[in-house]
N, C-alpha and C positions, 0 to 999 in steps of 0.2 A: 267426825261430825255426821252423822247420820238424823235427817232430817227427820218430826211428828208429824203425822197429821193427824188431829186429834176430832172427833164429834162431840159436843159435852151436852147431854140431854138431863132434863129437870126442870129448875125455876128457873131457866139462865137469859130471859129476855125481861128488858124493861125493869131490870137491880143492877142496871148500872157492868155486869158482868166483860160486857166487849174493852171500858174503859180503862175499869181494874188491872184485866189482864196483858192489856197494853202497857199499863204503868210496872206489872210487876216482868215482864219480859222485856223491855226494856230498861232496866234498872237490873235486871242479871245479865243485859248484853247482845241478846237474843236477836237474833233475824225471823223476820214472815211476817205475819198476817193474824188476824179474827175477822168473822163476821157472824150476822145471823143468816139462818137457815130459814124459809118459810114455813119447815114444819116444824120450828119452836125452839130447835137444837141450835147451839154454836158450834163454829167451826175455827177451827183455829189450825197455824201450820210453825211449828215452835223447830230453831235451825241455830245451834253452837256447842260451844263445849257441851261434852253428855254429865258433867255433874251441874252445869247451869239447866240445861231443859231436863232433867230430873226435879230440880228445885222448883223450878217453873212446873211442871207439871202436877206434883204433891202438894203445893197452893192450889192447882186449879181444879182438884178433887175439892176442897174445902170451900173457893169463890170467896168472893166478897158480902158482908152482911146485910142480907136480904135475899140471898141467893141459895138455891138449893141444889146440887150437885147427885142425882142420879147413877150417872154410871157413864163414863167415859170410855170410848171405843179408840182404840189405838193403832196406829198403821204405820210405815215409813211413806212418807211423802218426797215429793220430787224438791229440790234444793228454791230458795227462794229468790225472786227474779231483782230484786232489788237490796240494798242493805238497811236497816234496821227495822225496827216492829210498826204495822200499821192496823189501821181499822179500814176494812174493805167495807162495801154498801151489802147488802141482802142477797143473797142468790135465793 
């Protein structure tokens, strides 16, 4: 299990984008986090089996409808402080 951190820039604020992706990472099982970014970007930090955050991840190229998906920056992030998936406030 090697943890995502992911930045998802595009249309991803205000389409519902943080809620989606809370429902579809927790529905494949997934530990961390979403939130927005002030500079318009979401963030998100996706943590379980690597063919669940692969699955999770290839939905979150696509987003939910009204959302528009740019270009997703990808990194390992540090493991998640809690268990299952949440929506954080704004940094």
């Amino acid at each position: 299990m090697t943890p995502r951190l992911l930045r998802i820039r595009g249309r991803v604020q205000g389409v519902g984008y943080r809620a989606w992706l809370v429902a579809e990472a927790t529905a494949a099982g997934l530990s961390g986090w979403v939130r927005n970014r002030a500079d318009g970007s979401v963030e998100a930090l996706l943590a379980g089996e690597e063919d669940a955050v692969g699955a999770v991840l290839l939905a979150a190229r696509r987003g939910p409808p009204g959302a528009r998906v740019d270009v997703i920056e990808e990194s390992f992030g540090p493991l998640p402080e809690e268990p299952g998936f949440h929506k954080r406030p704004t940094l």
